[in-house]
C-alpha positions in Angstrom: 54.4 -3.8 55.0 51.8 -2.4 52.2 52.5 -6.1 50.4 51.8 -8.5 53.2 48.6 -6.3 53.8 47.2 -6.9 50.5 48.2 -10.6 50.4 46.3 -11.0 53.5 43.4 -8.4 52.7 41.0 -10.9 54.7 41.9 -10.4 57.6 42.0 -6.6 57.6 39.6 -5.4 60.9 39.2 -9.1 61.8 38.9 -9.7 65.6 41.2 -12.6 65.6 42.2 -14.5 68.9 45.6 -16.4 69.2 46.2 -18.6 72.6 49.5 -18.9 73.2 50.7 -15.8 71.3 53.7 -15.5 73.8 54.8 -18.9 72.1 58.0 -18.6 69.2 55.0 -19.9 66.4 52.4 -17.5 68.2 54.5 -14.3 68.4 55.1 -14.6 63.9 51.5 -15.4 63.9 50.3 -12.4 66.0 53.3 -10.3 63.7 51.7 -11.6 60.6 48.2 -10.5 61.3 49.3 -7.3 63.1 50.8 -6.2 59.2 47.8 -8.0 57.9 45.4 -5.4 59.6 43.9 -7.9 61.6 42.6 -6.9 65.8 44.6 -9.1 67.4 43.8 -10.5 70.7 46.3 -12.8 72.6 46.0 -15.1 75.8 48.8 -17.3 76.8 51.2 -17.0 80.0 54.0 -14.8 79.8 56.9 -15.7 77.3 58.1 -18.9 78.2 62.1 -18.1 77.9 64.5 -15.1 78.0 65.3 -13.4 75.8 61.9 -14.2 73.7 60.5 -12.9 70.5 57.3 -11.3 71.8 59.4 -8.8 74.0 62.3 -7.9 71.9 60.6 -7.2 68.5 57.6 -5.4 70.4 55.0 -7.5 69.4 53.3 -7.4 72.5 52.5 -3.9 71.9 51.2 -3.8 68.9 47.9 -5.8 70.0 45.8 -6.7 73.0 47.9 -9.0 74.7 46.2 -10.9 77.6 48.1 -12.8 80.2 46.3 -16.0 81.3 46.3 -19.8 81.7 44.5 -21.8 79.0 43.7 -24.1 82.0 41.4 -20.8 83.4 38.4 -21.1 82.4 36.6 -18.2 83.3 39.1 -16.0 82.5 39.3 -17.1 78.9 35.7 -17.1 79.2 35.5 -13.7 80.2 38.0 -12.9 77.2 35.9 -14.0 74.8 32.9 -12.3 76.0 34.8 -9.2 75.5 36.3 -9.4 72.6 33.4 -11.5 70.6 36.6 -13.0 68.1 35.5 -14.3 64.5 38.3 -15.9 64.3 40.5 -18.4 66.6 43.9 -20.4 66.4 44.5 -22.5 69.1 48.1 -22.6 69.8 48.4 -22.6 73.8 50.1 -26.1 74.5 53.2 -27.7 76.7 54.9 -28.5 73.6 58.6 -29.9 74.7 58.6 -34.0 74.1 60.9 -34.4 77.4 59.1 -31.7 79.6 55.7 -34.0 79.1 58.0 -36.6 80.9 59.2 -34.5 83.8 56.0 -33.2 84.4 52.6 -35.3 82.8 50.2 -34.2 84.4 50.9 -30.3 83.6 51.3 -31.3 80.3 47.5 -33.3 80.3 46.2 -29.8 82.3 47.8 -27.8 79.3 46.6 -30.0 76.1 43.6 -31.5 77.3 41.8 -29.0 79.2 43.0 -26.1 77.8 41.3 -27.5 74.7 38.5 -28.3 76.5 38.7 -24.7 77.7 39.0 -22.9 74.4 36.1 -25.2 72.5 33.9 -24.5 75.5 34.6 -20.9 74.9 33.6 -21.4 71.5 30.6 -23.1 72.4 29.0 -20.1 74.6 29.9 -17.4 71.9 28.5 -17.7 68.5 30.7 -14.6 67.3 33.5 -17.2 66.0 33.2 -18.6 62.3 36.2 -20.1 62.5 38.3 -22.0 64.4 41.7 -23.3 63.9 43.4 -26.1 66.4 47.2 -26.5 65.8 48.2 -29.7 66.8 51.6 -31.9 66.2 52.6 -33.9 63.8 53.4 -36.5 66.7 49.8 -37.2 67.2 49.9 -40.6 65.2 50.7 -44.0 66.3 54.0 -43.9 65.1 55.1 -47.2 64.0 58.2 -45.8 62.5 57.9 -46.8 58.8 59.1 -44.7 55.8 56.1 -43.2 54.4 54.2 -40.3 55.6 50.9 -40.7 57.8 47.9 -39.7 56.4 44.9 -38.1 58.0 43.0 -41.4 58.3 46.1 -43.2 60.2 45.3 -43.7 64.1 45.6 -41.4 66.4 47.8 -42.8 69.6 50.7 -40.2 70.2 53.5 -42.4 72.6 54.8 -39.8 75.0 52.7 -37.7 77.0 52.8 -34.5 74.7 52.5 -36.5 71.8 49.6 -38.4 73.6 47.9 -34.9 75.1 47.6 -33.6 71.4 46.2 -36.6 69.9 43.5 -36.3 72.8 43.4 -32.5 71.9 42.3 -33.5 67.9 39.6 -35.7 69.8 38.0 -33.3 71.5 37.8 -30.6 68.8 36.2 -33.6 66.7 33.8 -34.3 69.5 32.9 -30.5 69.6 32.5 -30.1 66.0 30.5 -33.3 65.4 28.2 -32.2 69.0 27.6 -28.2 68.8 29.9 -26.5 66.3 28.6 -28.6 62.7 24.9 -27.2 64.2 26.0 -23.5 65.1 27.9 -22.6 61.7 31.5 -22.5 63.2 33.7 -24.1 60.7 36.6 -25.8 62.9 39.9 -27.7 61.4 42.9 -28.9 62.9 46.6 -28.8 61.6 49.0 -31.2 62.3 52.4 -29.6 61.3 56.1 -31.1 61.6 58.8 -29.5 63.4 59.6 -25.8 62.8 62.4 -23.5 62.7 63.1 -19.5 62.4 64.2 -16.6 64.1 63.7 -16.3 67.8 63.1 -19.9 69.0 65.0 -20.2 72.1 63.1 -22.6 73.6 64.9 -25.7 75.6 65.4 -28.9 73.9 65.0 -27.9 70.5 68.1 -28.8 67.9 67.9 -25.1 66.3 67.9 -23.2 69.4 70.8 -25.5 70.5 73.1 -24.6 67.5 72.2 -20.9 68.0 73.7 -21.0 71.6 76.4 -23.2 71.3 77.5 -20.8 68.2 76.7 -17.6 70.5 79.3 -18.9 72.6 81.7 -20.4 69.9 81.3 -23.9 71.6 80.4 -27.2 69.6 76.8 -28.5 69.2 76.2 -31.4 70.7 73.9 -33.5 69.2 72.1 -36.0 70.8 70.9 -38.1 68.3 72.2 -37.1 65.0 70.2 -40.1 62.8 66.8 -39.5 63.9 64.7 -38.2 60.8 62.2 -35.2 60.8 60.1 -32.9 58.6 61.9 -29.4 58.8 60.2 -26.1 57.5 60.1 -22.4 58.3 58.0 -21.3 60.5 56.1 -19.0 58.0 55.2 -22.2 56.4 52.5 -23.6 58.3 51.6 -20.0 59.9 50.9 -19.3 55.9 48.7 -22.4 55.9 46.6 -21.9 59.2 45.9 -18.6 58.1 44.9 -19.9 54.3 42.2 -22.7 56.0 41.2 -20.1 58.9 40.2 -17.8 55.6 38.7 -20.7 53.1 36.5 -22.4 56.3 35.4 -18.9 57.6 34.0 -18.3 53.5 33.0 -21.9 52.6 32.5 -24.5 55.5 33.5 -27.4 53.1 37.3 -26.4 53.7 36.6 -27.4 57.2 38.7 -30.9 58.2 41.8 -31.8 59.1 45.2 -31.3 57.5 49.0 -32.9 57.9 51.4 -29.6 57.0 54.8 -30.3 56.3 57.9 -30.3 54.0 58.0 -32.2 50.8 60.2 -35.0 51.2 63.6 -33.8 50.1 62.8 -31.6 53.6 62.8 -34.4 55.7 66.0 -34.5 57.3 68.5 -36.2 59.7 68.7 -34.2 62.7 72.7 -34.8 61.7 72.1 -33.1 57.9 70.4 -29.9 59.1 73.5 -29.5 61.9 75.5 -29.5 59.0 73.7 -27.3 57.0 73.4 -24.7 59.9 77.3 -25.2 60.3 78.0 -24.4 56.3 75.4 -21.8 56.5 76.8 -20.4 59.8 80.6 -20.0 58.9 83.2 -19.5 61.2 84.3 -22.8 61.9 81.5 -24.1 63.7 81.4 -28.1 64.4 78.9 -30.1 65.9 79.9 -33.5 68.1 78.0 -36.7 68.2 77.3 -36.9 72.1 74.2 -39.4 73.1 72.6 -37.9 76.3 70.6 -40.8 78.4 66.6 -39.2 78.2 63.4 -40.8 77.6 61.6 -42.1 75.0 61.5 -40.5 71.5 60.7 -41.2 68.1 63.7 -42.1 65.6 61.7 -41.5 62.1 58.7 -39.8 61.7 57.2 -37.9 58.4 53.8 -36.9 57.2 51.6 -37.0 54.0 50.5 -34.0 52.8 48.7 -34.7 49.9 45.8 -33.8 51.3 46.3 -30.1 51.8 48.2 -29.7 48.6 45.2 -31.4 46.4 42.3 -29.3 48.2 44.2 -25.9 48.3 46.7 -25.8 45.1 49.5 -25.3 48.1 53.2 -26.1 47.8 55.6 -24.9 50.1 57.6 -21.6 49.3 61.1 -22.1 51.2 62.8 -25.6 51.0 64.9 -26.2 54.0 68.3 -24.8 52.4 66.3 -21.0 52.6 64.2 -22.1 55.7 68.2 -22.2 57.5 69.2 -19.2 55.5 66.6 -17.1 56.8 67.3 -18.6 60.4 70.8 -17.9 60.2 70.2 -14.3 59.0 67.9 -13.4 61.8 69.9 -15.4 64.4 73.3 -13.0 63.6 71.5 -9.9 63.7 70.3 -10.9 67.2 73.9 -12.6 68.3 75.0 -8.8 67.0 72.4 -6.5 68.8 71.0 -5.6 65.5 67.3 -4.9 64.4 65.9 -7.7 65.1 62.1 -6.5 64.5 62.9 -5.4 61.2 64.9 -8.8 60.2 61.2 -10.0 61.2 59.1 -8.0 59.1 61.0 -8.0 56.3 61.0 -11.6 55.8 57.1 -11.5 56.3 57.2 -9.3 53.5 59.8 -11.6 51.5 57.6 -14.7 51.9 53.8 -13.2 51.4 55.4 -11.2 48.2 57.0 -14.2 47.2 
């Protein structure tokens, strides 16, 4: 992993702090920074699904891995006393659209205070130069037209995750513009689109569906094939969180707040990425069209990232043809007990090198 090292020289000997490392975007992250050189601290619950990547590549092991609720204060308090991070992302969250319907209020609990929580944390313990909140790209009043939202665009999420981390971006401005502008911590947040990759096999997500229903040779079903959404790896906007964690640590002017997603031949139908999993997949795998009564959810949805691409020079690496590829690859070693850990690390080292 010499490569991904110097790629990410920065963060070499860094005491970096991840919430919800036990998370499928948390456990690359921690990965990442792990091969980066970084001392990685995590503090989330345990993994919320079995199997989970944390456990079976060993992640877990390779760091300080804390188990705690982001709704704890004191004990993330205590955490941060210890560890005195320089560096935070701020992934802990109920992130499942229809979970925030069966259950609200954990949702709020999760995604307000646990915000609250973290930014407190920050406040007491002038050891962290940077902060990073990751967000949703479902924080905007979505009014379902066919260009992206911009930063500016109103923040009004409709369902109750949605809502919770549109109040989450509130508080982190509230902190920054009270105590964080005056102690030197330069604090962003990152509002990314929906992701894919190896070891997602959370509930309710179209990716993780496919993987199961192909585990078992059974057809997808897909409940709502013409809804439209910004697909990318995962290593895309873990590579951008750790690009404006680095810039805002160095220069606080890179502090703000950032859409990260696909460009637009990314944004899909949830019905065109089936069928590129299927074609990518082989073995006669179908998907069906079956619409499954649930709650509200967004049919169209897609960001402007102008922003980020203008103030950092970034463009994204893997369009969504690789971004299933690499999916697929790690998904059939898995399905066929192979190395798993070493699928992971070596597209790390495929996409830093890149």
């Amino acid at each position: 992993m010499e490569s991904v090292v110097i790629m990410l020289d920065f963060y070499k000997g860094k005491r970096v702090l991840v919430t919800g490392h036990s998370g499928f975007k948390g456990a690359w992250m921690c990965k990442i920074l792990i091969n980066a050189g970084a001392k990685v601290t995590g503090f989330a619950l345990k993994p919320p699904t079995e199997p989970n990547l944390l456990s079976m590549c060993g992640i877990a092991a390779e760091m300080e891995s804390i188990t705690g609720d982001i709704r704890d204060y004191e004990h993330l308090s205590d955490v941060f006393r210890k560890v005195q991070p320089e560096i935070v992302f701020h992934l802990a969250a109920q992130p499942i659209v229809r979970d925030s319907y069966k259950n609200p209020l954990y949702t709020y609990e999760t995604n307000v205070m646990g915000t609250v929580n973290v930014c407190e944390c920050i406040r007491q313990n002038s050891c962290v130069k940077s902060f990073l909140n990751v967000t949703t790209d479902k924080v905007y009043e979505n009014k379902e037209w066919e260009w992206g939202y911009r930063e500016n665009e109103p923040l009004d999420g409709y369902d109750p995750y949605s809502n919770s981390k549109s109040c989450s971006e509130l508080i982190t401005h509230s902190y920054k513009r009270s105590f964080f502008d005056k102690m030197g911590t330069s604090v962003s947040t990152a509002r990314a689109g929906n992701v894919i990759g190896g070891g997602d096999f959370a509930n309710d997500r179209i990716i993780p569906d496919c993987i199961r229903a192909a585990k078992k040779k059974e057809n997808i079903i897909v409940r709502n094939p013409h809804s439209t959404r910004p697909y990318q790896h995962v290593l895309e906007p873990l590579n951008v969180y750790l690009m404006i964690a680095e810039m805002q640590y160095m220069d606080c002017a890179y502090a703000d707040y950032y859409n990260v997603g696909p460009d637009d031949c990314d944004c899909l139908t949830t019905g065109e990425l089936v069928d590129l999993f299927c074609e990518k997949w082989g073995s006669g795998i179908r998907w069906e069209n079956k619409c499954v009564e649930g709650p509200h959810e967004a049919n169209f949805l897609k960001l402007d990232c102008s922003k980020i691409k203008r103030v950092f020079g970034w463009r994204p690496r893997w369009h969504i043809e690789e971004a299933i590829e690499k999916t697929v690859e790690w998904s059939k070693i898995y399905v066929e007990g192979g190395d798993v850990s070493a699928c992971l690390d070596r597209q790390i080292l495929e996409f830093f090198a890149g």
